[in-house]
C-alpha positions as CSV (number, residue, x, y, z in Angstrom):
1,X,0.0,0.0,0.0
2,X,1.5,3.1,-0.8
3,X,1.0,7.0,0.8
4,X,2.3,10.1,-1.5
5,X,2.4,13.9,-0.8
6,X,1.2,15.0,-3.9
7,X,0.2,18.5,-5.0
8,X,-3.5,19.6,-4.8
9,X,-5.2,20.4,-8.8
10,X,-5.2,24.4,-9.3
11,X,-7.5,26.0,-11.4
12,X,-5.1,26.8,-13.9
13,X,-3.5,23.7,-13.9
14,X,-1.7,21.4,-11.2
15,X,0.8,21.9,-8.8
16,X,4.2,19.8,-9.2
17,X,4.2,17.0,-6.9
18,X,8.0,17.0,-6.1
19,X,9.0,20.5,-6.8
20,X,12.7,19.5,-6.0
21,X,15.4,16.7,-5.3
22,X,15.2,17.5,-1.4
23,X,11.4,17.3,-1.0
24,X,10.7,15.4,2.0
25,X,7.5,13.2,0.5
26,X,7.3,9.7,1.1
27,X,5.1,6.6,0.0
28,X,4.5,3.3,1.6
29,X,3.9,0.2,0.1
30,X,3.0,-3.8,0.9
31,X,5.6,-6.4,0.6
32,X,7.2,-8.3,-2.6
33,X,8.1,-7.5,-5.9
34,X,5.5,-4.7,-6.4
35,X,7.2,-2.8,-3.4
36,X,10.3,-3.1,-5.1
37,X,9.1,-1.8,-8.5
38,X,7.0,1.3,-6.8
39,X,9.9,2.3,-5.3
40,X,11.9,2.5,-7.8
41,X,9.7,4.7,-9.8
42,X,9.4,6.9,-6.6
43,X,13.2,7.2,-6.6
44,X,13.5,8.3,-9.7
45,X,11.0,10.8,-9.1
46,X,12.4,12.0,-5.7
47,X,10.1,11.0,-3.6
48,X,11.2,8.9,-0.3
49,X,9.8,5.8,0.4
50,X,8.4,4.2,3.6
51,X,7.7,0.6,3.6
52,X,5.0,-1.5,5.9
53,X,6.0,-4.9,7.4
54,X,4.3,-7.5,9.5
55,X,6.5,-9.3,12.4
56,X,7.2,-12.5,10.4
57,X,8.5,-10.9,7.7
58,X,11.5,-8.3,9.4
59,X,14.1,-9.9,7.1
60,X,12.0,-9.4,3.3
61,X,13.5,-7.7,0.8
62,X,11.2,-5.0,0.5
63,X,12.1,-3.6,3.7
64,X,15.8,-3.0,2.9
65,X,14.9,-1.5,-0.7
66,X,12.7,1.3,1.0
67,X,14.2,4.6,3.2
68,X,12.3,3.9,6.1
69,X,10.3,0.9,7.1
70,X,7.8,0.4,9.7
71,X,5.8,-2.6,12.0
72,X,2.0,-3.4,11.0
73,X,-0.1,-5.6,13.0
74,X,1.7,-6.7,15.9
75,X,0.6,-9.8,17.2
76,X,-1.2,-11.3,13.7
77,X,-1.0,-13.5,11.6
78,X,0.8,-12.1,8.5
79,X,-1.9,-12.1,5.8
80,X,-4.0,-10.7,8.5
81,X,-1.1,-7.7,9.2
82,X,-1.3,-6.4,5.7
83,X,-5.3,-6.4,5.6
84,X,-5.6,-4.3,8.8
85,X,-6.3,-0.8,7.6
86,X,-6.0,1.0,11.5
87,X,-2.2,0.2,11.5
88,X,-1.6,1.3,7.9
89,X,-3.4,4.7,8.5
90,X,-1.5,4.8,11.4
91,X,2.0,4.4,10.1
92,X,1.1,6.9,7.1
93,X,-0.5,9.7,9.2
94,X,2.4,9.4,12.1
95,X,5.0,9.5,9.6
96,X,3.7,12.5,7.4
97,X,3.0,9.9,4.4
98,X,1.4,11.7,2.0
99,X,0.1,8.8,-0.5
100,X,-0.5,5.1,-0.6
101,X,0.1,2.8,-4.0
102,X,-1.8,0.2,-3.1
103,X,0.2,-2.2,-5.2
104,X,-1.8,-5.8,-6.4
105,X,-3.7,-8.1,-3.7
106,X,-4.5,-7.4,-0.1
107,X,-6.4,-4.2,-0.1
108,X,-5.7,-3.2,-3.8
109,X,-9.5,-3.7,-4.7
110,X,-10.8,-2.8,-1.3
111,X,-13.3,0.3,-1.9
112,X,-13.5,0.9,1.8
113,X,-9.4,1.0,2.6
114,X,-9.5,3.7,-0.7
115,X,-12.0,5.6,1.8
116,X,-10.0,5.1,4.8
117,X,-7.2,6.8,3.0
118,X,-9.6,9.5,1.8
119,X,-10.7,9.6,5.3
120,X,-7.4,10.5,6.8
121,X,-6.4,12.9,4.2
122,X,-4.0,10.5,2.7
123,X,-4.2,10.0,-1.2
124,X,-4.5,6.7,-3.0
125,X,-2.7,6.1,-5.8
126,X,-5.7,4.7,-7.7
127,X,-9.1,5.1,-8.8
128,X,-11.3,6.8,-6.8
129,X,-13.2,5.0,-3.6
130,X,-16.2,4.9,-5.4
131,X,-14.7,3.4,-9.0
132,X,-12.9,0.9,-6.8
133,X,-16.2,-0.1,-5.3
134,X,-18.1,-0.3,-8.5
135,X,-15.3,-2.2,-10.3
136,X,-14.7,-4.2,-7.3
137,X,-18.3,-5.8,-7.1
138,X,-18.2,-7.7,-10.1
139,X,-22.0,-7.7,-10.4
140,X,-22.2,-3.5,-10.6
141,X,-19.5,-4.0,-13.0
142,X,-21.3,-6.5,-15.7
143,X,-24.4,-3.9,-15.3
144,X,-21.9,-1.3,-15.9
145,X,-20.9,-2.9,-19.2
146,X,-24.0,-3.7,-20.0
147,X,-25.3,-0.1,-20.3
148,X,-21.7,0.9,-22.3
149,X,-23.0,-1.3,-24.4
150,X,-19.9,-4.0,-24.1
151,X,-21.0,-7.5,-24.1
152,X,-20.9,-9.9,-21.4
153,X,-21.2,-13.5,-20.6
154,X,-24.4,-14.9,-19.3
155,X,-24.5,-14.2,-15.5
156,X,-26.2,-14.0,-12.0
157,X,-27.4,-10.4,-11.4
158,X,-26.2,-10.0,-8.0
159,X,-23.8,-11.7,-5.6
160,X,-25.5,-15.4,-4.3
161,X,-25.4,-16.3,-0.5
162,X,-27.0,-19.6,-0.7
163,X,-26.5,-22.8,-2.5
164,X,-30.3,-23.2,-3.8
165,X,-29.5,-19.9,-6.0
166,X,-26.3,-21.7,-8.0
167,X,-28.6,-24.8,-8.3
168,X,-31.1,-22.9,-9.8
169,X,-28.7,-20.7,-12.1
170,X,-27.6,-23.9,-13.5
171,X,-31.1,-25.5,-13.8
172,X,-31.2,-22.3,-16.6
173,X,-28.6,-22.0,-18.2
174,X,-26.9,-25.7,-18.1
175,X,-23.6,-26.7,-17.0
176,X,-20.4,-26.0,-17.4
177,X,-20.5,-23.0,-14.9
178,X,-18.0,-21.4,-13.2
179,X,-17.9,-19.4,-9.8
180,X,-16.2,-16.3,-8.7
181,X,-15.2,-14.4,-6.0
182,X,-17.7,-11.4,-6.0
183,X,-15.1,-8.7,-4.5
184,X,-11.3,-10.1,-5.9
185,X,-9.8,-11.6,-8.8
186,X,-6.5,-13.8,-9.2
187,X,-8.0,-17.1,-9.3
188,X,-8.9,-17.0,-5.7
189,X,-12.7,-18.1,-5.6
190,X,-13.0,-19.7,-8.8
191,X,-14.3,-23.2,-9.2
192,X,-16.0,-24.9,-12.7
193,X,-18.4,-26.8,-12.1
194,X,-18.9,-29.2,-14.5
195,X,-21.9,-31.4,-13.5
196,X,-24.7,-31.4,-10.5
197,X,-23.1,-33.7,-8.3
198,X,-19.9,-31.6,-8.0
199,X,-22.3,-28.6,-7.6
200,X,-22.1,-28.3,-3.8
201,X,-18.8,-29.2,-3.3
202,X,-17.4,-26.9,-5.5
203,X,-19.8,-23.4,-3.9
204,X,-18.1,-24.2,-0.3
205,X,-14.4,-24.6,-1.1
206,X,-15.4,-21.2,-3.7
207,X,-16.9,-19.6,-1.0
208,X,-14.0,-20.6,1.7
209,X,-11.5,-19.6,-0.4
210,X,-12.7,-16.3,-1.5
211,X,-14.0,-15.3,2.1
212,X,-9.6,-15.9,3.2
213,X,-8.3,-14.2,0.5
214,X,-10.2,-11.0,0.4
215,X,-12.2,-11.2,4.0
216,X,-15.3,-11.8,1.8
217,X,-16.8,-15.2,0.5
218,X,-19.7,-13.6,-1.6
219,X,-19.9,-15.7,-5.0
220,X,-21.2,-15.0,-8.3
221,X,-22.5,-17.5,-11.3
222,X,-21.7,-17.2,-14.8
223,X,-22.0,-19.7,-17.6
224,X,-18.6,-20.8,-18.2
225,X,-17.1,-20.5,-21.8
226,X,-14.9,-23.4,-22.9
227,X,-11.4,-23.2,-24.1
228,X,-11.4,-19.3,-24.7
229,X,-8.6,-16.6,-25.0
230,X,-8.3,-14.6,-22.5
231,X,-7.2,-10.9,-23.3
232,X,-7.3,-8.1,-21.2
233,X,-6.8,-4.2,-22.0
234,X,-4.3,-1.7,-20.4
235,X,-6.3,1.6,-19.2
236,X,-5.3,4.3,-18.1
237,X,-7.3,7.7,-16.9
238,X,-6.9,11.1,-15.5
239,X,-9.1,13.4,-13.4
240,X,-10.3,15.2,-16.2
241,X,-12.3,12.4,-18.5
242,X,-9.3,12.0,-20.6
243,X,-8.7,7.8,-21.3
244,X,-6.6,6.1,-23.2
245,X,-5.9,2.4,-24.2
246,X,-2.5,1.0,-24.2
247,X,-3.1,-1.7,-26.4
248,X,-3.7,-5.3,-24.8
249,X,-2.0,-8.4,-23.4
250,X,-2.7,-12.7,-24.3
251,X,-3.3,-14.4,-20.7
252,X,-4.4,-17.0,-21.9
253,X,-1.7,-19.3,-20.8
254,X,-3.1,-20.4,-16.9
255,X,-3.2,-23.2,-14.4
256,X,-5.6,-23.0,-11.7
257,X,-7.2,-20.1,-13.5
258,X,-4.0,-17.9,-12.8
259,X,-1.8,-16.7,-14.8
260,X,1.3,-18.3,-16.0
261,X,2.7,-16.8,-19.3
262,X,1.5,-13.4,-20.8
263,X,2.3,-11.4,-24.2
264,X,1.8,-8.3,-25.4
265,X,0.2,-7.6,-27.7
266,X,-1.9,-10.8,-28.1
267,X,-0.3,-12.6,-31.5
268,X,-2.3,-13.6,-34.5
269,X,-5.7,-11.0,-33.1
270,X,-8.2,-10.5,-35.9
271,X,-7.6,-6.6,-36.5
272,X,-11.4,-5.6,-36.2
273,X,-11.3,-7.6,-32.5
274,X,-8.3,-5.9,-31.8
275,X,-10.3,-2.9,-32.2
276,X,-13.7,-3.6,-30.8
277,X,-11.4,-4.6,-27.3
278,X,-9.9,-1.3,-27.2
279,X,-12.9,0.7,-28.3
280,X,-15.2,-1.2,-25.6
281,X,-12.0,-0.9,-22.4
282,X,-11.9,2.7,-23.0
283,X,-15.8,3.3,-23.3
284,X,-16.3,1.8,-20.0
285,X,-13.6,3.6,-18.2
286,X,-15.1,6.6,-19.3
287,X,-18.4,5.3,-18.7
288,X,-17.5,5.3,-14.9
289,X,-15.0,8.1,-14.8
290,X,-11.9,6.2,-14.2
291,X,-9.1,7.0,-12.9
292,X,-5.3,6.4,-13.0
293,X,-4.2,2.8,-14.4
294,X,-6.3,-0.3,-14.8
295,X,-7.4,-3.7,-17.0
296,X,-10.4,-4.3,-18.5
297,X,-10.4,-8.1,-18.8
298,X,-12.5,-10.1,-22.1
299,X,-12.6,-13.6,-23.0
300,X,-13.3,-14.1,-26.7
301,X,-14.5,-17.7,-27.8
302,X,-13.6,-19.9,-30.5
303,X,-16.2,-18.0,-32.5
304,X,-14.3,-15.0,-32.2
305,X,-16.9,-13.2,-30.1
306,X,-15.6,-11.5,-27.3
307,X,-17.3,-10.8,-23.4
308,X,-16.3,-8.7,-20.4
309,X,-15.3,-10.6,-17.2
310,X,-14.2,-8.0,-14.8
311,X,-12.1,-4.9,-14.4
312,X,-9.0,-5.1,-12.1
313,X,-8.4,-1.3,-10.5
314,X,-5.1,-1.8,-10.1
315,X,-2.3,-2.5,-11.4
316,X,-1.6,-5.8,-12.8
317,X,1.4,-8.4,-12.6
318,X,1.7,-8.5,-16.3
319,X,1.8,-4.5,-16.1
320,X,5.8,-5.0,-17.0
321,X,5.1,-6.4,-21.0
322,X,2.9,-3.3,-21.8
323,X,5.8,-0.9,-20.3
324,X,8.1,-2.7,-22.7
325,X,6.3,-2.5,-25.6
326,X,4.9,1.0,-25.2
327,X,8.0,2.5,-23.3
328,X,5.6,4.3,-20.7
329,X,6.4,3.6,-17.3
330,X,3.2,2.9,-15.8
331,X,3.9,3.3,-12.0
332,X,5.2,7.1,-12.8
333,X,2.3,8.0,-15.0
334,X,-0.1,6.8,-12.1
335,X,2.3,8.8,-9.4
336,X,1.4,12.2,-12.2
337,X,-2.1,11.1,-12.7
338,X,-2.5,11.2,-8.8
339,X,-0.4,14.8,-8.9
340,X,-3.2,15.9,-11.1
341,X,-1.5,15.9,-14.5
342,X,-3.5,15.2,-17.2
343,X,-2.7,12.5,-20.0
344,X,-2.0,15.4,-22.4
345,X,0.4,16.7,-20.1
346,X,2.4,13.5,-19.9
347,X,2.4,12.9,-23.9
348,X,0.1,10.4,-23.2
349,X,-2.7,10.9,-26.3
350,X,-4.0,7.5,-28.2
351,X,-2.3,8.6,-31.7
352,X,1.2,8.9,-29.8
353,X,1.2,5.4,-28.1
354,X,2.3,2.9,-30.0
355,X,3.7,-0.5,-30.0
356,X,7.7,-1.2,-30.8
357,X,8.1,-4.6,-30.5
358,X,6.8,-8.1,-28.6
359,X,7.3,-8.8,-24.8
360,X,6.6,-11.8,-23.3
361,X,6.3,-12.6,-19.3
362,X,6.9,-16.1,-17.8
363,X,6.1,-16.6,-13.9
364,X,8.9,-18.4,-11.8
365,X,7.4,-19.8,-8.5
366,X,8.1,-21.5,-6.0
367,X,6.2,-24.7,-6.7
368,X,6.8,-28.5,-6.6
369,X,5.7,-30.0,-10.2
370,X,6.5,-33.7,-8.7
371,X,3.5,-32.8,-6.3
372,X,1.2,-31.0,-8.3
373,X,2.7,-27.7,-8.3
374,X,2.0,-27.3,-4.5
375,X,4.1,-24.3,-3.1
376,X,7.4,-25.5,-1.7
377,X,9.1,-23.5,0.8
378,X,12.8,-23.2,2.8
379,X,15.6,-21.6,2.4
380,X,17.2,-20.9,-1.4
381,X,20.7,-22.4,-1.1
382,X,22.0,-21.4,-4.6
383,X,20.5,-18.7,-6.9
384,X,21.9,-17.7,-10.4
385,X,19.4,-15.4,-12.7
386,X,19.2,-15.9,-16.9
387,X,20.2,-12.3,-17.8
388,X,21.7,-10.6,-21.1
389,X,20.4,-8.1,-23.6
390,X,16.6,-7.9,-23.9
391,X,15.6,-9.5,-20.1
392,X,13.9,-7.7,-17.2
393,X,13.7,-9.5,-13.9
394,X,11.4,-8.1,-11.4
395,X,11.8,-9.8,-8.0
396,X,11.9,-9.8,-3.9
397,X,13.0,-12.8,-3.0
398,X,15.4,-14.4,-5.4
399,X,19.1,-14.1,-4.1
400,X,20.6,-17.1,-2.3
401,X,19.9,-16.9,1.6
402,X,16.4,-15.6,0.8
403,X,13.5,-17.6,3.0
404,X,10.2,-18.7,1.0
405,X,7.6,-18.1,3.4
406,X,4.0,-20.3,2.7
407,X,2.4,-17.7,3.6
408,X,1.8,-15.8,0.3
409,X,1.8,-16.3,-3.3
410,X,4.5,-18.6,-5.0
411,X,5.7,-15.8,-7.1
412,X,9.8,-15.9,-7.2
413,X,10.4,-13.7,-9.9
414,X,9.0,-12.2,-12.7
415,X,10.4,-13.1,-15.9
416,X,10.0,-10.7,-18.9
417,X,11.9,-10.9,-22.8
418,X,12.0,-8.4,-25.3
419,X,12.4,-8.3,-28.8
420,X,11.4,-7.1,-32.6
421,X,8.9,-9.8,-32.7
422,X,6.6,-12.5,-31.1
423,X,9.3,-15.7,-32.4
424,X,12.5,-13.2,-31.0
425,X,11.1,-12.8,-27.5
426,X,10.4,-16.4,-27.2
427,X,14.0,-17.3,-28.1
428,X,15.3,-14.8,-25.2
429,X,12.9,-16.4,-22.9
430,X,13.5,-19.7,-23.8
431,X,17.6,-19.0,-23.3
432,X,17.1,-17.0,-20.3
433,X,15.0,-19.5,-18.3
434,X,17.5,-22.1,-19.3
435,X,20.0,-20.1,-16.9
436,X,18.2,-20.1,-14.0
437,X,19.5,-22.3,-11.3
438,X,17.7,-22.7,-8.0
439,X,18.2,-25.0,-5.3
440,X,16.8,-25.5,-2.2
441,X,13.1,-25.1,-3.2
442,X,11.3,-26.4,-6.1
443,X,10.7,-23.5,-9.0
444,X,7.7,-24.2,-11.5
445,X,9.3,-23.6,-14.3
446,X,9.0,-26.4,-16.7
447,X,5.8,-26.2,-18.3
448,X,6.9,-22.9,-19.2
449,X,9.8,-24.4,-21.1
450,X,7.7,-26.7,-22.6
451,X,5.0,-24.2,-23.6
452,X,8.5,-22.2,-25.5
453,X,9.5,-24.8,-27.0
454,X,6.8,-25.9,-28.9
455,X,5.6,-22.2,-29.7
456,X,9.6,-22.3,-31.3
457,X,8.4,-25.8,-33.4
458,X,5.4,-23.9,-34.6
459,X,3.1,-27.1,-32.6
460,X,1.2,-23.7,-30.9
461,X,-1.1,-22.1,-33.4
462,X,-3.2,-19.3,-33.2
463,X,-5.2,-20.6,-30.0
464,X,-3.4,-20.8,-26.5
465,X,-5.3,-23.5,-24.2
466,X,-6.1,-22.6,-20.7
467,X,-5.4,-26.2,-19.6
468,X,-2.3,-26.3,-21.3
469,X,-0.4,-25.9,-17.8
C-alpha cells in the first residue's frame, strides 16, 4: 500500500508533486516484488519511500529497498497484518506519508481502505473510492458494461449467498458454470463446475476460499465458456475524463485459473477484434469516470466473439510487458495522474502510443511439479538469474539466503523478454529461463519451457489452451 504527498489540482493547472530533489514526500507500500518496482519509480521521481511490514517478515526484501520501514499488526497473523487498515493509516498519518500505491492483492480492490485513506487525508494512488467499489463488485461491473454497451457472458445479477441460487442458475442455463469471487480476482474463488453432483462441493471450497483471501466469500455464477482466450486491455485515466488504451495483453496461458505466461500484444488477433477490445476498455472507463491505471479483462470464444469478465483497479502483474512495448512507465504515470496531470500533459494521447516490439512474461514460483505444483518452501541455497540483452527481472525474493515463506503467493520472480517480434522474444525467454539455477526449493518452471518450445516448433497455433499448464 502506498502513501504520497502529492500536490492539490489548481485551477489553472496542477501543482508539481515534487518541486525538488530535497522534497521530504514519502510513500509506503506492501511487501514483494511490487514494493520493489513502486519504489523504484518513486526514486526516480524523488520522492522517499516508507515501507510496511508484518512481524514475520523483518528480514524481506522489500524492507531493505525502502528509506524507512515500519511494524504493521503486531501480534497477527501475517496475511491478517497487511489487511488491517488501523495500522496502515497509522504508520502513514504518524509519519507524514502523503500517498498510498496500493500495489496488487490485499487491499488493492478494497473500496473501503481507498475511503479510509480519503478519510485520513492521505491519497491513493488509484481510482477513486467509489470506482474501486463499482469495479470491485463484479455484479455493478457486468451492469456497468452492459449499459456501455460491451458484451458480457451470461450471469447471476447480483452476488448469491445460498447454494439453492447456483442450483437454480444452472437448472437455466446448463452446465459448465463457473464461480467467482464477488469482490477479488486472481483465481482466488474460482471453481468450474462441470456437472450437479460436483455442484455443492465446488460453492463451499469457492466460498471458503474467497472469504480468506479478500475477508469476503460472496460468489457469483456465470456460464462458463470453454477453451477461450483470454485478453485483457491496459487503461489508463486522468481526473479530467481524458482515457486512453494502451493496447492489450494474451493471458491465456493459466493453471488454476491464474496466470502463468503473458504477451503483449496478443499474437495472430483479428484486427477488427483488436479494435472492438480497445474501443469497448476505453468506453467503460469513461463510462464510470476512471481514474489512474487499470485492465479491462474479455474472453473471446472460438467463435471469435468477445465478453467482459471483470475490471482489475489496479495494477496488474503482467503490467511489465505493456511498459516494454509501449515505453511508458506505468507506475510514474499513475504517481502524475494522482499529482493531477493530465494524460496530455504527460504525452500520453492515443495517436502517440504505439507499440515497438513483442514482450513476453513467464512466472517463476516457488512450486513443486513432482506434487502438483503445491508451493514449496525453505531456504534458497544457490541462486543464479538468466540475464543478457533484452531480459527484465522483477523480484523480492530471489538471491541465495532468501527464505520462502508459505504464507503468500508462490511468485519468485517475474520473468520478462524483449524483442522485434513474437518468435524473438520467445528465443530470449526460452535462453534465459534455461539459466536459471535454484536449489533448495522447487521453481515451477518447466511447463513454461515446454510451452516455448513448442511455440519455437510452430506445434502452438493461433489458439493458446487454458489447460495447457
Amino acid at each position: 500500500i502506498c502513501d504520497v504527498k502529492m500536490g492539490s489540482p489548481a485551477k489553472t493547472g496542477w501543482e508539481p508533486l515534487f518541486p525538488s530533489a530535497s522534497s521530504q514526500m514519502s510513500i509506503s507500500c506492501l511487501l514483494g516484488e511490487i514494493a520493489i518496482r513502486v519504489f523504484r519509480a518513486c526514486t526516480e521521481l524523488g520522492i522517499r519511500t516508507v515501507a510496511v511490514y508484518s512481524e514475520q517478515d523483518t528480514g524481506q526484501m522489500h524492507r531493505q529497498k525502502a528509506d524507512e520501514a515500519y511494524l504493521i499488526g503486531k501480534g497477527l497473523p501475517p496475511v491478517a497484518a497487511y489487511l488491517h487498515i488501523p495500522d496502515i493509516i497509522k504508520v502513514a498519518k504518524d509519519n507524514n506519508v502523503d500517498a498510498i500505491h496500493p500495489g496488487y492483492g490485499f487491499l488493492s480492490e478494497r473500496s473501503d481502505f481507498a475511503q479510509a485513506c480519503a478519510d485520513a487525508g492521505v491519497m491513493f494512488i488509484g481510482p477513486t473510492p467509489e470506482t474501486v467499489r463499482k469495479m470491485g463488485d463484479k455484479v455493478e461491473a457486468r451492469a456497468l458494461a452492459i449499459s456501455a454497451g460491451v458484451p458480457v457472458v451470461p450471469g447471476t445479477n447480483s452476488p448469491i449467498s445460498r447454494l439453492q441460487e447456483a442450483q437454480a442458475f444452472a437448472q437455466t442455463y446448463g452446465f459448465p458454470i463457473i464461480f467467482k469471487a464477488a469482490y477479488g480476482g486472481g483465481g482466488r474463488g474460482m471453481r468450474v463446475v462441470r456437472e450437479y453432483e460436483e455442484l455443492e462441493e465446488n460453492y463451499l471450497r469457492a466460498y471458503s476460499e474467497a472469504l480468506t483471501a479478500f475477508g469476503n466469500g460472496a460468489l457469483f455464477v456465470e456460464k462458463f465458456i470453454e477453451k477461450p482466450r483470454h485478453i485483457e486491455v491496459q487503461i489508463l485515466g486522468d481526473k479530467y475524463g481524458n482515457v486512453v488504451h494502451l493496447y492489450e495483453r494474451d493471458c491465456s496461458i493459466q493453471r488454476r485459473h491464474q496466470k502463468v505466461v503473458e504477451i503483449a500484444p496478443a499474437f495472430q488477433l483479428d484486427p477488427h477484434l483488436r479494435d472492438r477490445l480497445h474501443t469497448d476498455a476505453v468506453n467503460l472507463a469513461k463510462q464510470v469516470g476512471y481514474e489512474n491505471a487499470g485492465t479491462v479483462e474479455f474472453l473471446v470464444d472460438k467463435h471469435g466473439k468477445h465478453y467482459f469478465i471483470e475490471v482489475n483497479s489496479r495494477l496488474q502483474v503482467e503490467h511489465t510487458v505493456t511498459e516494454e512495448i509501449t515505453d511508458v512507465d506505468l507506475v510514474h504515470a499513475q504517481l502524475h495522474v494522482c499529482e493531477g496531470r493530465s494524460l496530455p500533459d504527460l504525452g500520453l494521447k492515443q495517436e502517440k502510443i504505439r507499440v515497438n516490439g513483442c514482450a513476453i512474461q513467464c512466472r517463476v514460483t516457488t512450486e513443486d511439479p513432482a506434487r502438483g505444483f503445491q508451493p514449496d518452501t525453505g531456504r534458497i541455497e544457490v541462486f543464479r538469474s538468466g540475464e543478457g540483452m533484452g531480459i527484465r527481472l522483477d523480484s523480492a525474493s530471489a538471491f541465495q539466503g532468501a527464505i520462502i515463506s508459505p504464507h503468500y503467493d508462490s511468485l519468485l520472480v517475474k520473468v520478462i523478454a524483449s524483442g522485434k517480434d513474437l518468435q524473438t522474444a520467445a528465443s530470449k525467454m526460452s535462453r534465459a529461463l534455461a539459466e536459471f539455477r535454484v536449489r533448495g526449493v522447487k521453481v515451477g518452471r518447466a511447463m513454461t519451457c515446454v510451452f516455448l518450445l513448442l511455440f519455437a516448433s510452430g506445434a502452438l497455433q493461433s489458439r493458446f489452451s487454458t489447460h495447457l499448464c
